[in-house]
DOVOKOL-331219 format. One record per residue: chain; x negated, y, z negated of N, C-alpha, C, O, CB in turn; residue number from 1; residue in one letter. Coordinates in Angstrom, 2 decimals. Last residue first. Glycine has a CB too. Example, Ala and Ser with C-alpha at 12.3 -4.5 7.8 and 13.67 -1.06 7.14 Angstrom:
2
NODE   c     neast    nnorth       nup    caeast   canorth      caup     ceast    cnorth       cup     oeast    onorth       oup    cbeast   cbnorth      cbup     k   r
NODE   A    -12.85     -2.25     -7.08    -13.67     -1.06     -7.14    -12.90      0.03     -7.87    -13.41      1.14     -8.04    -14.08     -0.60     -5.72     2   S
NODE   A    -13.19     -5.69     -7.80    -12.30     -4.50     -7.80    -13.20     -3.30     -7.80    -14.24     -3.32     -8.46    -11.31     -4.47     -9.05     1   A
This chain:
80
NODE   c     neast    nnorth       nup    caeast   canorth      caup     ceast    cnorth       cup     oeast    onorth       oup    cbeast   cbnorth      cbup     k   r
NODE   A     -3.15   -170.80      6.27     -2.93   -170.16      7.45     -1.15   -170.25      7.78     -0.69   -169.74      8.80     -3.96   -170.92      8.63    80   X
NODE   A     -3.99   -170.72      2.84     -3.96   -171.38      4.50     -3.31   -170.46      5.30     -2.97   -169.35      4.89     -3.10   -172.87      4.74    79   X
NODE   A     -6.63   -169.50      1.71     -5.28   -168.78      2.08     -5.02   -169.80      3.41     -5.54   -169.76      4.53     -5.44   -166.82      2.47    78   X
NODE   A     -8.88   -169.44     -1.31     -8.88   -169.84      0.22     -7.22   -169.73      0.37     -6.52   -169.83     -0.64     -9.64   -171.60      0.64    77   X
NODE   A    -10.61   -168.01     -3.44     -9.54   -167.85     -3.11     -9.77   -168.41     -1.61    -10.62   -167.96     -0.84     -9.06   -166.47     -3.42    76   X
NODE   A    -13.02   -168.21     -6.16    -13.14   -168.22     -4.81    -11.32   -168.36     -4.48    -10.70   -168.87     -5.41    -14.29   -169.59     -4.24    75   X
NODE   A    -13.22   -167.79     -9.05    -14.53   -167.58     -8.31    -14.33   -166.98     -6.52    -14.88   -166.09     -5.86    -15.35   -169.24     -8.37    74   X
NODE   A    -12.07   -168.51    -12.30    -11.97   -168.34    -10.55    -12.64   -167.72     -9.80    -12.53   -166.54    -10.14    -10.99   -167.85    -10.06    73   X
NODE   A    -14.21   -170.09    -15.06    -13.38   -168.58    -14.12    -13.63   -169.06    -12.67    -14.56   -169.60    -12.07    -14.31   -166.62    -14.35    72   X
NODE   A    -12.50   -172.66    -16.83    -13.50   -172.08    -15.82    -13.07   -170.91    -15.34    -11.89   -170.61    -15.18    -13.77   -172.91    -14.68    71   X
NODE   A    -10.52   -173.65    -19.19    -11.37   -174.47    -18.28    -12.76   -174.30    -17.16    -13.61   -175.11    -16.79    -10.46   -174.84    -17.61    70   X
NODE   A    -10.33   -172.52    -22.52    -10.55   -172.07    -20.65    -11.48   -173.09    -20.46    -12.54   -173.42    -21.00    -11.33   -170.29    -20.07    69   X
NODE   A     -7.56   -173.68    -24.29     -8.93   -174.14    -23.76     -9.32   -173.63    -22.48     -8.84   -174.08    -21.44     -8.99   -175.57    -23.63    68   X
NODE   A     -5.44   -173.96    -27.14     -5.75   -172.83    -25.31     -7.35   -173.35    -25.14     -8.14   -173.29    -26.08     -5.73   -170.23    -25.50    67   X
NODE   A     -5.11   -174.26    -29.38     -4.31   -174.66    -28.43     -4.97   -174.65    -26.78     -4.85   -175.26    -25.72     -3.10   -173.76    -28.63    66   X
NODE   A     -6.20   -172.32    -30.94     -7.11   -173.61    -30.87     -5.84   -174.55    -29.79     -6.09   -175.75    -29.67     -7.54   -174.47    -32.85    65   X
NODE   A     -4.62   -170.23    -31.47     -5.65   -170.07    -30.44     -6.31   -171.05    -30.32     -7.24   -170.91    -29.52     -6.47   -169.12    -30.57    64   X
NODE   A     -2.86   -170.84    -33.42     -2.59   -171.37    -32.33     -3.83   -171.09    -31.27     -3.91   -171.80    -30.27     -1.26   -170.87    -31.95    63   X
NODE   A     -4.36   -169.38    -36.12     -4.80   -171.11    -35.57     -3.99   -171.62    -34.22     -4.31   -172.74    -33.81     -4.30   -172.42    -36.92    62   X
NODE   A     -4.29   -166.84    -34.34     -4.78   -167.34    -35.80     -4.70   -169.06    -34.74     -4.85   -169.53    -33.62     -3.34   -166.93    -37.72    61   X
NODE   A     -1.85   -166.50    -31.80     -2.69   -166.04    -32.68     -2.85   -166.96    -33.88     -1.96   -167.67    -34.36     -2.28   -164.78    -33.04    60   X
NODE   A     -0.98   -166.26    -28.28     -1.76   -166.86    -29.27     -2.28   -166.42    -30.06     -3.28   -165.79    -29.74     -2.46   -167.39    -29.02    59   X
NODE   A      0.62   -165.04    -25.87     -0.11   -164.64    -27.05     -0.27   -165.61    -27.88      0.84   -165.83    -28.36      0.44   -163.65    -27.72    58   X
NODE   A      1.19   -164.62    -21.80      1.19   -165.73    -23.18      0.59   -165.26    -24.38     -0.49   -164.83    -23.97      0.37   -167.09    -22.93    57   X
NODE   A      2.71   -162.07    -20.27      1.84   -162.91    -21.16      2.23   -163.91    -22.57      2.95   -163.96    -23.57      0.96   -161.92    -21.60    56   X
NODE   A      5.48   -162.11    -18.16      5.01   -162.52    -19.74      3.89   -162.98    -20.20      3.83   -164.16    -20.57      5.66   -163.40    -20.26    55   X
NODE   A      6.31   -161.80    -15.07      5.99   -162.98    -15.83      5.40   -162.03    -16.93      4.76   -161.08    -16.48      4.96   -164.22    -15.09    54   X
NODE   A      6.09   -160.12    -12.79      7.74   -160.51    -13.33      7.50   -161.46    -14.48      8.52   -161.98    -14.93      8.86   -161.40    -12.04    53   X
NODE   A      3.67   -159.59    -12.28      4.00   -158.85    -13.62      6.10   -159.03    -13.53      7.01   -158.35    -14.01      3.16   -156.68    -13.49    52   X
NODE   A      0.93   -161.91    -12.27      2.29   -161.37    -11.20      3.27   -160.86    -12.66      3.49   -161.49    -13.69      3.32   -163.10     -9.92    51   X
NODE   A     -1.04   -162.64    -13.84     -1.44   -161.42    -12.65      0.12   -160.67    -12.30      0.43   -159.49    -12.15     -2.24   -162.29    -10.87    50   X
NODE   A     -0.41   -162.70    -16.53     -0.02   -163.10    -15.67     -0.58   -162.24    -14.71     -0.54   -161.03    -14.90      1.16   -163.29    -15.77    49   X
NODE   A     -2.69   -163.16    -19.60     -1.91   -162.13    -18.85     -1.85   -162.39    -17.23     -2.89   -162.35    -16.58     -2.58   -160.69    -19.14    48   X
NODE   A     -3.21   -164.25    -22.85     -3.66   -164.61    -21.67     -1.96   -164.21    -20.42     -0.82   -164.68    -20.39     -4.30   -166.52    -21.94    47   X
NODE   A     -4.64   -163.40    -25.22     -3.31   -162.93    -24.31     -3.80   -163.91    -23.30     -5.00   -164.18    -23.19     -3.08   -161.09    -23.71    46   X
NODE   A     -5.37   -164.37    -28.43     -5.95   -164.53    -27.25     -4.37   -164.10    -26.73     -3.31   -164.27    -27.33     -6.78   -166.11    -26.88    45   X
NODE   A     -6.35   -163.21    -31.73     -5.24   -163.78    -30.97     -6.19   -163.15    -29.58     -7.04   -162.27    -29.45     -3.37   -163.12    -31.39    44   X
NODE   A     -8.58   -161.91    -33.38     -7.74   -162.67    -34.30     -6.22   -163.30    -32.96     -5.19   -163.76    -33.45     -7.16   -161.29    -35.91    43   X
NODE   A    -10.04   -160.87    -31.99    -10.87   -161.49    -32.93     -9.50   -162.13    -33.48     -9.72   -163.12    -34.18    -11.92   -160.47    -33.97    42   X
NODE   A     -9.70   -161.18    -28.57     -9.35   -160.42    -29.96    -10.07   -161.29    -30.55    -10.64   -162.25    -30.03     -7.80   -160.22    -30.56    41   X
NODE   A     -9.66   -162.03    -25.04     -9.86   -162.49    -26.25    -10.12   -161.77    -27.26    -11.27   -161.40    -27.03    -10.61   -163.19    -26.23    40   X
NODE   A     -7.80   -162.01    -22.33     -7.99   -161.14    -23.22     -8.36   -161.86    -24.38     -7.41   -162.42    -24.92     -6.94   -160.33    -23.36    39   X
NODE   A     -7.66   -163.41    -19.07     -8.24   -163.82    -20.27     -8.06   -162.19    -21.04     -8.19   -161.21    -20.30     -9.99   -164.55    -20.02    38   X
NODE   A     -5.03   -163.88    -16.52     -6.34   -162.80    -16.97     -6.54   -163.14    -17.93     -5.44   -163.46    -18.36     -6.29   -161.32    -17.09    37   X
NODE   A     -4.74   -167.21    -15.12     -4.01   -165.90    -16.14     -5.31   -164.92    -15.95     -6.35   -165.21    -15.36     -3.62   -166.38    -18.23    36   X
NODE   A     -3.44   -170.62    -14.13     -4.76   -169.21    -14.06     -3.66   -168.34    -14.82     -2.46   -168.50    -15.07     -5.43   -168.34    -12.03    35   X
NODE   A     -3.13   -173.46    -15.87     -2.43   -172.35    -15.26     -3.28   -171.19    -14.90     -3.96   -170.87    -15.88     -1.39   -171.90    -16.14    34   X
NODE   A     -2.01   -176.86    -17.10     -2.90   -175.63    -16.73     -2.34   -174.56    -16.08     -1.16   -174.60    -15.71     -3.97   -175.97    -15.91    33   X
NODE   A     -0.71   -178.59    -19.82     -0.43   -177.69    -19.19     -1.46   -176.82    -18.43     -1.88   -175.91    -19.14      0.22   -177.14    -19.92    32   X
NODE   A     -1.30   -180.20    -22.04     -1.69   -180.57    -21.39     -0.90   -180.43    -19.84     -0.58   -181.29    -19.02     -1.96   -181.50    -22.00    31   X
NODE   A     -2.67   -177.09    -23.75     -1.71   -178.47    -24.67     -2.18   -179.28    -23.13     -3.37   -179.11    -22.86      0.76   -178.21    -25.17    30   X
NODE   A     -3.09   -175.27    -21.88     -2.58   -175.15    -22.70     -1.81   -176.75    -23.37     -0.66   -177.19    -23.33     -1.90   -174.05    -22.28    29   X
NODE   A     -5.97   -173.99    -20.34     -5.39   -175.58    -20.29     -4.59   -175.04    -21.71     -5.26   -174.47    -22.58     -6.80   -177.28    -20.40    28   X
NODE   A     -7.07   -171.74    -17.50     -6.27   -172.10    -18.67     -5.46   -173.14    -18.97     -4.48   -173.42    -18.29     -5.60   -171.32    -18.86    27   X
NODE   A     -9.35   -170.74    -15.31     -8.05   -171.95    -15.30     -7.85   -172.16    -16.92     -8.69   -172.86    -17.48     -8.57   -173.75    -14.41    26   X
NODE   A     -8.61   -166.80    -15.39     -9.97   -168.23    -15.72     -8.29   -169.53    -15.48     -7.07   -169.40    -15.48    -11.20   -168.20    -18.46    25   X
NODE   A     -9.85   -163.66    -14.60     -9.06   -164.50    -14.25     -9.48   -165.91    -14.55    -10.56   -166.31    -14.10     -8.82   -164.28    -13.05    24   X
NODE   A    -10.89   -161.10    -17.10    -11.29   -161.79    -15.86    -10.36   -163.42    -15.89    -10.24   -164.14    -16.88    -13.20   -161.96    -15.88    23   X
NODE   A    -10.49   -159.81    -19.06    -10.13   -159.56    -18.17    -10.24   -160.19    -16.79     -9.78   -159.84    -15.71    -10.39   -158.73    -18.30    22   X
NODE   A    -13.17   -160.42    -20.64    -12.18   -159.91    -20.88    -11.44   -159.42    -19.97    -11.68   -158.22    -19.90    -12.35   -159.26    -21.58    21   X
NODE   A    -15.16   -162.96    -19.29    -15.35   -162.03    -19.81    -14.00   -161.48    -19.85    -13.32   -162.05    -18.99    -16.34   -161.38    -19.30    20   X
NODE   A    -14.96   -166.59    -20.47    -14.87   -166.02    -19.67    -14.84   -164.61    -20.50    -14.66   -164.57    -21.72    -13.90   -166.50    -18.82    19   X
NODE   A    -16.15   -169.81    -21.21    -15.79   -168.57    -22.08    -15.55   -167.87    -20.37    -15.86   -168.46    -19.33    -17.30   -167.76    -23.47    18   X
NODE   A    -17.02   -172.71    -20.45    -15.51   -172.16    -21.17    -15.18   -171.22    -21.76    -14.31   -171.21    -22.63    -15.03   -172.75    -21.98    17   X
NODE   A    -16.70   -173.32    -16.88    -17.17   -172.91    -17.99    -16.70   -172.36    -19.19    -15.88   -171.44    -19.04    -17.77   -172.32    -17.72    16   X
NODE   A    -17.05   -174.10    -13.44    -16.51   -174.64    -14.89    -17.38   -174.32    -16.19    -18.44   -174.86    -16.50    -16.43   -176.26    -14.85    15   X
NODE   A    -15.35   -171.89    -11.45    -16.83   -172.51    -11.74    -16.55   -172.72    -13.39    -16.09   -171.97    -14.24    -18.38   -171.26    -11.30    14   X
NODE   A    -13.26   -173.12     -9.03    -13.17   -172.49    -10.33    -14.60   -173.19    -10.51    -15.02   -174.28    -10.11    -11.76   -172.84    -11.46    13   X
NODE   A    -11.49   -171.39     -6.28    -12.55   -172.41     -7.06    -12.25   -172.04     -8.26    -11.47   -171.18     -8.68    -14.20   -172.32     -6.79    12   X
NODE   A     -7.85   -171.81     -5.59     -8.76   -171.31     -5.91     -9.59   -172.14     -6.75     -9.25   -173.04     -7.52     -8.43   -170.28     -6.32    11   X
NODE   A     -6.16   -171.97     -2.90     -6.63   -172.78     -3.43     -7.32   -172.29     -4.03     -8.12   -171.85     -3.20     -6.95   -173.56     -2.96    10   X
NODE   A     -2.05   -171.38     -2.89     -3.46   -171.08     -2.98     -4.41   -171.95     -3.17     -3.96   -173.00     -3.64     -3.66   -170.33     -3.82     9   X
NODE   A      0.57   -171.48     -3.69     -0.21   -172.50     -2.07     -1.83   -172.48     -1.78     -2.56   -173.09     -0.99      0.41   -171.70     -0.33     8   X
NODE   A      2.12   -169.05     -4.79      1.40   -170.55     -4.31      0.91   -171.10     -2.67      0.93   -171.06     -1.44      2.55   -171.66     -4.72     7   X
NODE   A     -1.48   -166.52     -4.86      0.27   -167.25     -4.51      0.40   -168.27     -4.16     -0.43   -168.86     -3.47      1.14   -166.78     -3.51     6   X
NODE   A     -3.12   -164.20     -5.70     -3.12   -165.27     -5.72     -1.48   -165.89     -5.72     -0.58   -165.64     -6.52     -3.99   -165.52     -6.75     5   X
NODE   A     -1.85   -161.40     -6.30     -2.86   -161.60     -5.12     -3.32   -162.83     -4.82     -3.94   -162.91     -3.76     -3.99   -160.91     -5.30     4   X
NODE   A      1.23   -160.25     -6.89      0.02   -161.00     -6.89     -0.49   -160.91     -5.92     -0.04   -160.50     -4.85      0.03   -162.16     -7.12     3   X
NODE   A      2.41   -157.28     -5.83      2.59   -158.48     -5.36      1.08   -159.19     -6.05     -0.02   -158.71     -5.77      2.81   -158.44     -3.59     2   X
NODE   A      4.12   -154.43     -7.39      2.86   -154.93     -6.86      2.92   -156.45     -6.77      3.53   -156.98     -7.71      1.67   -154.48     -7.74     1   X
């Protein structure tokens, strides 16, 4: 299956810093960003590649203070 977001994309992002479980958000890691699917646990965060040749990221216990959602993606524009 092919992502659905690819480079070159432009996607909005409405700025806010929780997102619901599964839902696609801009993720700031250290001073690294990146979209992912959000999974938040009580004790470690996934944050899960749409495009499945890639590795979620896992964070647990005090690395989860690493990861900051910046906003969920909202809008997808596709140049031409």
């Amino acid at each position: 299956m092919e992502p659905s977001i690819k480079d070159g994309d432009l996607v909005a992002i409405h700025i806010q810093p929780m997102v619901e479980n599964g839902e696609i958000a801009a993720v700031r890691i250290d001073n690294e960003a990146t979209l992912k699917h959000v999974y938040l646990y009580s004790n470690y965060i996934e944050l899960r590649p749409e495009n499945p040749a890639y590795q979620s990221i896992i964070k647990i216990g005090e690395e989860m203070n690493e990861v900051k959602i910046e906003g969920k993606a909202v809008g997808l524009c596709r140049g031409m």
